[in-house]
PyMOL Python script that loads the backbone (N, CA, C, O; Angstrom):
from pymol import cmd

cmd.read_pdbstr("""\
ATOM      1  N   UNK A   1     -18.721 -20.828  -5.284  1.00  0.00           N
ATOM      2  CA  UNK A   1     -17.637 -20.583  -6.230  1.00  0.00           C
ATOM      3  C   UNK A   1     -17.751 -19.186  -6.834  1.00  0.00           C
ATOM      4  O   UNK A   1     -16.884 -18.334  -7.033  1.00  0.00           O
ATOM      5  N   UNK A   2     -19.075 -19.191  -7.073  1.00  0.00           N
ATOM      6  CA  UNK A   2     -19.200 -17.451  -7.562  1.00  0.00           C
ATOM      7  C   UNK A   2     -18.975 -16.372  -6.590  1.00  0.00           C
ATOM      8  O   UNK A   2     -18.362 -15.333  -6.838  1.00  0.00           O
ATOM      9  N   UNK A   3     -19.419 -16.633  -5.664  1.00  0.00           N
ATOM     10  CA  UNK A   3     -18.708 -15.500  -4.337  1.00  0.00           C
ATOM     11  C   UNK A   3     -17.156 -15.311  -4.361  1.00  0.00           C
ATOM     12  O   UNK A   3     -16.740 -14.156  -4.271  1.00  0.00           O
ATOM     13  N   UNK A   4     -16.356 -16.231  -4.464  1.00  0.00           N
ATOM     14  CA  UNK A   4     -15.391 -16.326  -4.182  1.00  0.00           C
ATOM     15  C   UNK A   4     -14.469 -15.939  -5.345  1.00  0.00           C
ATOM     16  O   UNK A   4     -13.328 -15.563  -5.076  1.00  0.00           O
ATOM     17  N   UNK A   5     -14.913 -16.010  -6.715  1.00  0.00           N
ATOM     18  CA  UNK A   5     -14.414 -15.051  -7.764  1.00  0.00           C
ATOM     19  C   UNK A   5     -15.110 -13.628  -7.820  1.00  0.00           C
ATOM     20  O   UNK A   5     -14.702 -12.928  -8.747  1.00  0.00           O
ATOM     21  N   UNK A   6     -16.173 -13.009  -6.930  1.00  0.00           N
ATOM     22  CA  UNK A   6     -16.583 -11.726  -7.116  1.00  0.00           C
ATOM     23  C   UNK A   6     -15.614 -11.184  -6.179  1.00  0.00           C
ATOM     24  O   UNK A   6     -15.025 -10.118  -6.356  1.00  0.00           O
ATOM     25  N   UNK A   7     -15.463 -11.970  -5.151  1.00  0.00           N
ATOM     26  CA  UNK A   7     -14.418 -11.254  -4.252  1.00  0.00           C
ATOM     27  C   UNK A   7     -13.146 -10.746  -4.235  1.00  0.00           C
ATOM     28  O   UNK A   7     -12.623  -9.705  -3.838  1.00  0.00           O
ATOM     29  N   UNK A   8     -12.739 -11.889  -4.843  1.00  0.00           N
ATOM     30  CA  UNK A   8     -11.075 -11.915  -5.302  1.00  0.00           C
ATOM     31  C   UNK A   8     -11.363 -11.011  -6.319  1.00  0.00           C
ATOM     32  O   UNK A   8     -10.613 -10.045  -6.179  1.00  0.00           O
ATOM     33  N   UNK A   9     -12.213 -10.848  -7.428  1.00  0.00           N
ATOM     34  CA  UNK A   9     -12.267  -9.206  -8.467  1.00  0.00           C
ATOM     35  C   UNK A   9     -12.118  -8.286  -8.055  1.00  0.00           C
ATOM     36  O   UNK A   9     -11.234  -7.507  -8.413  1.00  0.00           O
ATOM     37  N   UNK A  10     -13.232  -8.016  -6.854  1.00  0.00           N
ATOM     38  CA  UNK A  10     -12.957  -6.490  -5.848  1.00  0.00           C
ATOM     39  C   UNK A  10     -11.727  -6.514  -5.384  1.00  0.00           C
ATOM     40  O   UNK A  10     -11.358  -5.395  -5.028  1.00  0.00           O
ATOM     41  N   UNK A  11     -11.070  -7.214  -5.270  1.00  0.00           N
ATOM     42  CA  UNK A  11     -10.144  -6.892  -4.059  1.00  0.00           C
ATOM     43  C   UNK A  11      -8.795  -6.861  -5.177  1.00  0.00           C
ATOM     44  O   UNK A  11      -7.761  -6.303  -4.809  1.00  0.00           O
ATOM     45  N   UNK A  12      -8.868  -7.454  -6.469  1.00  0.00           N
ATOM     46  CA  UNK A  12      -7.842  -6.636  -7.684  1.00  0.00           C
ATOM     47  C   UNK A  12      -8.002  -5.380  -8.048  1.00  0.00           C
ATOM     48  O   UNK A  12      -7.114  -4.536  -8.167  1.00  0.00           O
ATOM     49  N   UNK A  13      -9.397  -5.225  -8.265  1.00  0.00           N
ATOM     50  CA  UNK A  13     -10.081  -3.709  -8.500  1.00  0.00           C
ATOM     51  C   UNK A  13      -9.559  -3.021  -8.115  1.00  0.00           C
ATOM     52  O   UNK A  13      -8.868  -2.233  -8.760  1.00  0.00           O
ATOM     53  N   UNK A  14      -9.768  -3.063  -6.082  1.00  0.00           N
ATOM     54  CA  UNK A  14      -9.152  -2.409  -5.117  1.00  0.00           C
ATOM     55  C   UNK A  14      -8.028  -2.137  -5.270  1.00  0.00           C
ATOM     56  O   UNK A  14      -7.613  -0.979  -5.232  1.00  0.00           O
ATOM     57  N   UNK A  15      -7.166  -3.357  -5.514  1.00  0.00           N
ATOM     58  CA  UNK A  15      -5.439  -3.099  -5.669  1.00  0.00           C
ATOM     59  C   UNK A  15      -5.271  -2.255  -6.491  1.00  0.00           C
ATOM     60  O   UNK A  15      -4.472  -1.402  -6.104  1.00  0.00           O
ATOM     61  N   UNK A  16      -5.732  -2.064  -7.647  1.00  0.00           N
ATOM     62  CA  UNK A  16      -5.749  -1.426  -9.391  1.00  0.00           C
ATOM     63  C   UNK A  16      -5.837   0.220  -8.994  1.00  0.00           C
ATOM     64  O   UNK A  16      -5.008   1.084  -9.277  1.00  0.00           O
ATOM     65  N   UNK A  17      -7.204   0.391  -8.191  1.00  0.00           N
ATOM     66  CA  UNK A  17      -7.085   1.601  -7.856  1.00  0.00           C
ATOM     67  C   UNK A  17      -6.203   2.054  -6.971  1.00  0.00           C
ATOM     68  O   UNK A  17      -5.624   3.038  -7.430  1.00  0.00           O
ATOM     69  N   UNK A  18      -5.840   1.761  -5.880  1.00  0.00           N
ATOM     70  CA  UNK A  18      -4.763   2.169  -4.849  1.00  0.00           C
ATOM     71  C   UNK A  18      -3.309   2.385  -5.983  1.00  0.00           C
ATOM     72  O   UNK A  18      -2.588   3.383  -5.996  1.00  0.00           O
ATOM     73  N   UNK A  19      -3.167   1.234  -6.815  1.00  0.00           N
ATOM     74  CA  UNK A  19      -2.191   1.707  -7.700  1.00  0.00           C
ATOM     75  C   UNK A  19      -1.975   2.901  -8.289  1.00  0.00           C
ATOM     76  O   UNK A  19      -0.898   3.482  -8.431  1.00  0.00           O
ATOM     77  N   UNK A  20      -3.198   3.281  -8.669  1.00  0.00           N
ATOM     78  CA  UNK A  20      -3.725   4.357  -9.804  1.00  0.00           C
ATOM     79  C   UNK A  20      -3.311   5.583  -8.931  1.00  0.00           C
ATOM     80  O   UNK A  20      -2.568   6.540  -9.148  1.00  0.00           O
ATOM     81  N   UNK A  21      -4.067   5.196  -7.866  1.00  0.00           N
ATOM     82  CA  UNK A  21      -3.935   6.569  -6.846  1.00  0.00           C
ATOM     83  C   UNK A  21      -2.435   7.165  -6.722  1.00  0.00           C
ATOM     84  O   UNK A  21      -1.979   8.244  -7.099  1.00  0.00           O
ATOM     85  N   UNK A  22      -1.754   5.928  -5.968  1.00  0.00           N
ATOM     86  CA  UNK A  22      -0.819   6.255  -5.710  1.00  0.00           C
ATOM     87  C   UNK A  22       0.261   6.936  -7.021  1.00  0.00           C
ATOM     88  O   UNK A  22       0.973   7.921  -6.823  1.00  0.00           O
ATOM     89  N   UNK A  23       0.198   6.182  -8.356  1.00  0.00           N
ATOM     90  CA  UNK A  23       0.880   6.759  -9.576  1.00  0.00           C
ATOM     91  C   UNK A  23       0.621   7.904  -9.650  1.00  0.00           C
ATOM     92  O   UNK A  23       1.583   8.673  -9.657  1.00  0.00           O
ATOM     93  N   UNK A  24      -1.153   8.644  -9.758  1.00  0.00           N
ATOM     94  CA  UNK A  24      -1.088   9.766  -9.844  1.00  0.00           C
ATOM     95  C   UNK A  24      -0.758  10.792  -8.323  1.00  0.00           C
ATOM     96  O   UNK A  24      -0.794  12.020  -8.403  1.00  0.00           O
ATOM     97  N   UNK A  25      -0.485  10.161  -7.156  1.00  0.00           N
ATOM     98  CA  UNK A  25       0.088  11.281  -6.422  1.00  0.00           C
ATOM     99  C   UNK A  25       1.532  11.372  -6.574  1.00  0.00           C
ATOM    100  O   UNK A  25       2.099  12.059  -5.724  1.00  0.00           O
ATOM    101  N   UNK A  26       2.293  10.796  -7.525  1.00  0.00           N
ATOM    102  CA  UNK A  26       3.108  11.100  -7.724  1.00  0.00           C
ATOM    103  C   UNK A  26       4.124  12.408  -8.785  1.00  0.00           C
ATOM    104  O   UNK A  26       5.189  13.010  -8.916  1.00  0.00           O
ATOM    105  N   UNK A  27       2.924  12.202  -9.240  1.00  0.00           N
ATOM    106  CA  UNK A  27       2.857  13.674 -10.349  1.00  0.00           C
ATOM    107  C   UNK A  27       2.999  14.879  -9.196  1.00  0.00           C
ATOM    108  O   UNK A  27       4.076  15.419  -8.946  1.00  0.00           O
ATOM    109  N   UNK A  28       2.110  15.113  -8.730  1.00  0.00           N
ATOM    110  CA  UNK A  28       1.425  15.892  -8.031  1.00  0.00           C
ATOM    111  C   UNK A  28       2.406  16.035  -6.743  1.00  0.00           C
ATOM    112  O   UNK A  28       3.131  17.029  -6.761  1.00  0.00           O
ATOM    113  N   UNK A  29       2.531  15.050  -5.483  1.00  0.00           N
ATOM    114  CA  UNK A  29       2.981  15.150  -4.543  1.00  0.00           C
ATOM    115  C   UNK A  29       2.184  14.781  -3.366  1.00  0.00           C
ATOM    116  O   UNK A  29       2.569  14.651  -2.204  1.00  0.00           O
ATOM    117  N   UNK A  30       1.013  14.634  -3.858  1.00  0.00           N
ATOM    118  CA  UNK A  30       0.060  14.241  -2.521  1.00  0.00           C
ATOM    119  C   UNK A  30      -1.345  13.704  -3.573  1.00  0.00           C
ATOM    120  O   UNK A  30      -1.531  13.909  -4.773  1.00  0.00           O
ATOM    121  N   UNK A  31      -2.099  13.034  -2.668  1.00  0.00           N
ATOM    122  CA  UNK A  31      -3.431  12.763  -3.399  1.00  0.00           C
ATOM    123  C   UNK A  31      -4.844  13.572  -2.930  1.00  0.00           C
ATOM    124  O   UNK A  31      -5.206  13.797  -1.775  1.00  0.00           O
ATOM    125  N   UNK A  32      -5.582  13.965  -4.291  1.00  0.00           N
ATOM    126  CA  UNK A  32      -6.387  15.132  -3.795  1.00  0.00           C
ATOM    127  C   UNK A  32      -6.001  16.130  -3.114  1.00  0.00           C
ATOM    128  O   UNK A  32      -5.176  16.103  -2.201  1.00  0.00           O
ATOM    129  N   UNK A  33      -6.656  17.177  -3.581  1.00  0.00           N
ATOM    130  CA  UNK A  33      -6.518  18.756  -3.909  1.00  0.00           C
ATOM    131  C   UNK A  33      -7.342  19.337  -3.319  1.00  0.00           C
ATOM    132  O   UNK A  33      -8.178  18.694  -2.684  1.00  0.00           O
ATOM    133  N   UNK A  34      -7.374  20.957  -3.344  1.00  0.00           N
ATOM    134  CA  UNK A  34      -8.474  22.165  -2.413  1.00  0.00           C
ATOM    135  C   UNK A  34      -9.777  21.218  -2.945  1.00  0.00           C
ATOM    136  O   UNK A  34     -10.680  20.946  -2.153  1.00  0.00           O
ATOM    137  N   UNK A  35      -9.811  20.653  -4.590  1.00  0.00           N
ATOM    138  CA  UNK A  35     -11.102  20.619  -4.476  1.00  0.00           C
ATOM    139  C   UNK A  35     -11.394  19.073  -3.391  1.00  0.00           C
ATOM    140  O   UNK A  35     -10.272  18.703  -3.046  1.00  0.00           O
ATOM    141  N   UNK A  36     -12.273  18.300  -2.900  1.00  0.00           N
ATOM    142  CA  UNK A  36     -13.253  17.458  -2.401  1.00  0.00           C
ATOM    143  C   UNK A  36     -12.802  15.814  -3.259  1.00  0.00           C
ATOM    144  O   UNK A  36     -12.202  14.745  -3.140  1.00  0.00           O
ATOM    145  N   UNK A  37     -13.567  16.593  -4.068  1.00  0.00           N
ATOM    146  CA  UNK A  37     -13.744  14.853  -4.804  1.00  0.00           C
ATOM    147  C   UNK A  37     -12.438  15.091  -6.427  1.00  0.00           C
ATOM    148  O   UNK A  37     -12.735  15.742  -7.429  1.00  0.00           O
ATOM    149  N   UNK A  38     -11.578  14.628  -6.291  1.00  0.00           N
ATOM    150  CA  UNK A  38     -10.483  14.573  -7.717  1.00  0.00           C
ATOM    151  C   UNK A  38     -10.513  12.958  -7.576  1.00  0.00           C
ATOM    152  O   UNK A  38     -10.601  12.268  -6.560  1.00  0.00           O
ATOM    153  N   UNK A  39     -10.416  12.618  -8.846  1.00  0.00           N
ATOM    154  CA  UNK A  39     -10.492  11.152  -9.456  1.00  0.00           C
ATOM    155  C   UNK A  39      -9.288  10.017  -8.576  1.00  0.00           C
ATOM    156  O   UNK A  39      -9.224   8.789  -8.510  1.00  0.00           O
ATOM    157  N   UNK A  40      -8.585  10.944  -8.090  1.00  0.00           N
ATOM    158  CA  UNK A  40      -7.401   9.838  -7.509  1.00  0.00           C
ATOM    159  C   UNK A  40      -7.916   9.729  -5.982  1.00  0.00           C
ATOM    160  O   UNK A  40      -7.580   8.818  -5.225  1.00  0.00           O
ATOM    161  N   UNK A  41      -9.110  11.194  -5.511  1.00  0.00           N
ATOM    162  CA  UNK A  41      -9.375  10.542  -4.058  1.00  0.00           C
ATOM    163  C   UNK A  41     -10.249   9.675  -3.951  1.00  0.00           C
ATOM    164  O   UNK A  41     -10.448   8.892  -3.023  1.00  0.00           O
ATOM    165  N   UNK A  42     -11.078   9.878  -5.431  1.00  0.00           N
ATOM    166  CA  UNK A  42     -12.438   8.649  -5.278  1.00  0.00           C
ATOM    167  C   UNK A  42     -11.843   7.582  -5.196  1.00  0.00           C
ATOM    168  O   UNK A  42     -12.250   6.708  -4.431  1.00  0.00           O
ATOM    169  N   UNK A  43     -10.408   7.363  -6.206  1.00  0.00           N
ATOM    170  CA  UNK A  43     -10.198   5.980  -6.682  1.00  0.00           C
ATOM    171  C   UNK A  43      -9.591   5.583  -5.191  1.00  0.00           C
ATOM    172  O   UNK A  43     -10.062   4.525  -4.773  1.00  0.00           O
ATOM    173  N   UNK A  44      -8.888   6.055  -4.540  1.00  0.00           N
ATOM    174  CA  UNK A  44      -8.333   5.509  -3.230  1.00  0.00           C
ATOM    175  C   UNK A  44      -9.426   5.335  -1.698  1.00  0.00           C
ATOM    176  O   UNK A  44      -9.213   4.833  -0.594  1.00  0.00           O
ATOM    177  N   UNK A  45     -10.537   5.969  -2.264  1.00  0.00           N
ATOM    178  CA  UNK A  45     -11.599   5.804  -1.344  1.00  0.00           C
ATOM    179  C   UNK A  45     -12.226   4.454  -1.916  1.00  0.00           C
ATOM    180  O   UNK A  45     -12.445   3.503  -1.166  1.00  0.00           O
ATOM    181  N   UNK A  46     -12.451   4.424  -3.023  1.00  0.00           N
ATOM    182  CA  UNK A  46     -13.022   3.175  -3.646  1.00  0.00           C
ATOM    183  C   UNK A  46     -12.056   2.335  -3.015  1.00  0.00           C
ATOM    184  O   UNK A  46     -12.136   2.164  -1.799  1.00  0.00           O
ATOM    185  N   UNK A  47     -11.123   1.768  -3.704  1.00  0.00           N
ATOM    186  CA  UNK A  47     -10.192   1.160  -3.378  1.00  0.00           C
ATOM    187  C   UNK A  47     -10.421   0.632  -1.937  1.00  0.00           C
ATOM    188  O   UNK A  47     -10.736  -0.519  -1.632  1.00  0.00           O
ATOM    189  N   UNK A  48     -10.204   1.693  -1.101  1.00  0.00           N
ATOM    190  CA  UNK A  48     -10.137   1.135  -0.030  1.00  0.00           C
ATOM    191  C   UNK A  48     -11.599  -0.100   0.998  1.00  0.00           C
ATOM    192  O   UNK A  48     -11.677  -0.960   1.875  1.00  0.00           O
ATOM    193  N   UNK A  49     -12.540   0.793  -0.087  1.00  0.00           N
ATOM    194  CA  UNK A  49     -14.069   0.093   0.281  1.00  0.00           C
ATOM    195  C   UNK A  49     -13.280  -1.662  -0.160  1.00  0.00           C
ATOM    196  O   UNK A  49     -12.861  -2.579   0.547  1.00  0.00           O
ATOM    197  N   UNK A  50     -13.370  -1.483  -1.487  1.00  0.00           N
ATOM    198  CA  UNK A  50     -13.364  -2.867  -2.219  1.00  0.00           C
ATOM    199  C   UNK A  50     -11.904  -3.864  -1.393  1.00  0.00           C
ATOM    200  O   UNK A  50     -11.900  -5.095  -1.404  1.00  0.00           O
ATOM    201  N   UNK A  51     -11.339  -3.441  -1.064  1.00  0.00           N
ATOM    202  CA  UNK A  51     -10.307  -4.381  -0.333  1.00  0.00           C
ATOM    203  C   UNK A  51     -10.682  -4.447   1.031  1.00  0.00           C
ATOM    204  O   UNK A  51      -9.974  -5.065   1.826  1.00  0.00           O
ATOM    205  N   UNK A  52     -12.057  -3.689   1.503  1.00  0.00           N
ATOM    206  CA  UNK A  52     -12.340  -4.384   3.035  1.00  0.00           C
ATOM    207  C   UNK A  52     -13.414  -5.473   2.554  1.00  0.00           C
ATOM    208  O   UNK A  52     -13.745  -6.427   3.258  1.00  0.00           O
ATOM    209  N   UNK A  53     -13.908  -5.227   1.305  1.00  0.00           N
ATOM    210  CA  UNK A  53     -15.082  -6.459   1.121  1.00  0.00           C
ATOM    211  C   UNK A  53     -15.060  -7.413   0.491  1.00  0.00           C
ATOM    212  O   UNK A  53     -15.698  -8.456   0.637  1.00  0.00           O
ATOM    213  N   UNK A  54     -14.016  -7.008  -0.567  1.00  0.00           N
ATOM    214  CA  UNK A  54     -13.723  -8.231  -1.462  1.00  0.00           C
ATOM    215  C   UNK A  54     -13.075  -9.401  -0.519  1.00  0.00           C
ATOM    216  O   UNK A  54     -13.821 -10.381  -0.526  1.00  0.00           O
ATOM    217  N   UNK A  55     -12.058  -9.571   0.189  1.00  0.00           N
ATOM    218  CA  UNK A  55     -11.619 -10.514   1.114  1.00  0.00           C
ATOM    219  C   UNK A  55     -12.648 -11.526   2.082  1.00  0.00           C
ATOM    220  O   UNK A  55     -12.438 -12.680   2.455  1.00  0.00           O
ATOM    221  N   UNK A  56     -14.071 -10.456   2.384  1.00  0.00           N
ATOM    222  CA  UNK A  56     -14.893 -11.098   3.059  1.00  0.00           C
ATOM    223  C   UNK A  56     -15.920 -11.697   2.178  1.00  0.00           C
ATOM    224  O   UNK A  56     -16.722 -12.473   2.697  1.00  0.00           O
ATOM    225  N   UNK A  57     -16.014 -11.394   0.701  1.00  0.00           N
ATOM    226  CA  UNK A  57     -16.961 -11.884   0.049  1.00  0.00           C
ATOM    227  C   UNK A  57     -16.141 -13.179  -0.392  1.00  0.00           C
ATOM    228  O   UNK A  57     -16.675 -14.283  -0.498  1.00  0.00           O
ATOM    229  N   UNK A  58     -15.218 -13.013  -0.561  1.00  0.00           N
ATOM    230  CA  UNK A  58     -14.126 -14.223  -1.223  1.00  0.00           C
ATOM    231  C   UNK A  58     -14.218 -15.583  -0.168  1.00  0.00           C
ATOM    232  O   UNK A  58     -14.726 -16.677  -0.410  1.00  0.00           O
ATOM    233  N   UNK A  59     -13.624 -15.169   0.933  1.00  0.00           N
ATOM    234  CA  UNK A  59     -13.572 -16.087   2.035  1.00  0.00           C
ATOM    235  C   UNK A  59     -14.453 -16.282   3.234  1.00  0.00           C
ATOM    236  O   UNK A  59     -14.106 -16.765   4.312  1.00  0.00           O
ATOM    237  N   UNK A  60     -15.818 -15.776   2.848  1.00  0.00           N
ATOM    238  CA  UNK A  60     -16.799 -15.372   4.216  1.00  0.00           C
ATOM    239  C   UNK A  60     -16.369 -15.172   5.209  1.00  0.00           C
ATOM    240  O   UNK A  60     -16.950 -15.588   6.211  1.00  0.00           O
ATOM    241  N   UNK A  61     -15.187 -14.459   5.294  1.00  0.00           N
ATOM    242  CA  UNK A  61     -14.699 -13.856   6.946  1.00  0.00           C
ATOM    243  C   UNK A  61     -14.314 -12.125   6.698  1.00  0.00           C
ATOM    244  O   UNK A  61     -13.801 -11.697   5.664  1.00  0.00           O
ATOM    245  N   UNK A  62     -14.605 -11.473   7.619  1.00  0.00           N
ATOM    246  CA  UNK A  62     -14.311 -10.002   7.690  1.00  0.00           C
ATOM    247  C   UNK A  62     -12.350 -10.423   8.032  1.00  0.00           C
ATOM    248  O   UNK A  62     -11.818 -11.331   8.671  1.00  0.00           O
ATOM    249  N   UNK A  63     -11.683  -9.040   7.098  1.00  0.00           N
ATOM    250  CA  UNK A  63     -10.190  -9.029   7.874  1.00  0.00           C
ATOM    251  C   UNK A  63      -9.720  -9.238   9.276  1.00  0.00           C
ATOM    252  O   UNK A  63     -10.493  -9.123  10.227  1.00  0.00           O
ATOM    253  N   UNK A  64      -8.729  -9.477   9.382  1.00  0.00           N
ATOM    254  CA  UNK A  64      -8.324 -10.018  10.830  1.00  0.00           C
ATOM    255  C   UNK A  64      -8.733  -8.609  11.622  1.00  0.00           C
ATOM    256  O   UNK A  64      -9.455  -8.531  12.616  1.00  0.00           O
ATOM    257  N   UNK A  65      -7.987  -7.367  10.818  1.00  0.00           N
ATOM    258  CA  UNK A  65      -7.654  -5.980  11.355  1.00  0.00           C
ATOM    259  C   UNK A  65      -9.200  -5.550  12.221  1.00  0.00           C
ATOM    260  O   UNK A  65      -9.457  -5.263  13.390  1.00  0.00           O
ATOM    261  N   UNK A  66     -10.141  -5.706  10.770  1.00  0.00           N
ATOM    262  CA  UNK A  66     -11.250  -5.497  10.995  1.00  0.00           C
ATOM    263  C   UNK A  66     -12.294  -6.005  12.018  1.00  0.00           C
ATOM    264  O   UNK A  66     -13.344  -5.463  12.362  1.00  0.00           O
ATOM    265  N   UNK A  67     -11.825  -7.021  12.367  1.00  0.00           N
ATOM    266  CA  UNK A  67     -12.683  -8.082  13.125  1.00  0.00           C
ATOM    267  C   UNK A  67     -12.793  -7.934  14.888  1.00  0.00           C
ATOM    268  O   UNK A  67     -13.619  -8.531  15.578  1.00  0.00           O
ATOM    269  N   UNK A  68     -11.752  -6.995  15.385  1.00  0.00           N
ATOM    270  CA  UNK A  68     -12.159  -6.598  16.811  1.00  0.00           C
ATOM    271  C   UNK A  68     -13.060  -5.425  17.008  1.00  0.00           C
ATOM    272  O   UNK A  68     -13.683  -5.142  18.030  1.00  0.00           O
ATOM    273  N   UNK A  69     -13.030  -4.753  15.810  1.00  0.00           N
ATOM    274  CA  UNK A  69     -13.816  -3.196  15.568  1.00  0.00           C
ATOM    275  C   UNK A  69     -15.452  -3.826  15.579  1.00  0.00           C
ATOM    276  O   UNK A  69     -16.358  -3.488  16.341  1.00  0.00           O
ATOM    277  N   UNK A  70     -15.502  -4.984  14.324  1.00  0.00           N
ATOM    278  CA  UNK A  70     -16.921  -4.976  14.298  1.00  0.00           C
ATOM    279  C   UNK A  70     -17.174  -6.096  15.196  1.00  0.00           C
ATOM    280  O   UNK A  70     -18.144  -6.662  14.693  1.00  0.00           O
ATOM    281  N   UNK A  71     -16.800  -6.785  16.349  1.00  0.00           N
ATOM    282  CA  UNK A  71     -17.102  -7.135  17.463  1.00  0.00           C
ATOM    283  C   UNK A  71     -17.821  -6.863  18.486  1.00  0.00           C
ATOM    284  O   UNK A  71     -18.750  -7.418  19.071  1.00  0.00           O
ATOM    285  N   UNK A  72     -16.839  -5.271  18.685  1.00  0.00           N
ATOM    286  CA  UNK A  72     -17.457  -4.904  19.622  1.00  0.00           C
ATOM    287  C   UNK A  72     -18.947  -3.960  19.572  1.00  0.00           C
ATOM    288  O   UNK A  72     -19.787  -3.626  20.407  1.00  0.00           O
ATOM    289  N   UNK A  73     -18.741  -3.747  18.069  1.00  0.00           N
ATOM    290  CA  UNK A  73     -21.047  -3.585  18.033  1.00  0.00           C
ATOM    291  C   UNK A  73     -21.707  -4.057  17.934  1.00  0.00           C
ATOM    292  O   UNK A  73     -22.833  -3.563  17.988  1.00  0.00           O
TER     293      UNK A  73
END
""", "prot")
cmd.dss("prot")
cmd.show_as("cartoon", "prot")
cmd.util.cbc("prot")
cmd.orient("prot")
């Protein structure tokens, strides 16, 4: 039961940030800049971590998408 509410957290987290991201490339026009690391590329890099893991911590299965990639290693 506790797996399955840490998961489903990450994977709001995840949503929260992709939100974030996306609001602030809207200011702007794109996300992240000359510099590397700006707060909206971490948050959409985060983001993107936490919505490949939260789903598998939630439901002990990797994404469908995901699941021919890590097959074949």
């Amino acid at each position: 039961m506790a797996n399955r509410a840490l998961g489903l957290a990450l994977t709001a987290i995840g949503v929260l940030l992709f939100i974030y991201a996306v609001v602030a490339a809207l200011g702007k026009g794109h996300i992240g800049s000359k510099e590397a690391w700006t707060p909206d590329a971490i948050a959409i890099l985060v983001g993107w971590f936490l919505l490949l893991i939260g789903p598998a911590i939630a439901f002990g299965e990797t994404p469908v998408t995901v699941k021919p990639a890590a097959s074949r290693r």
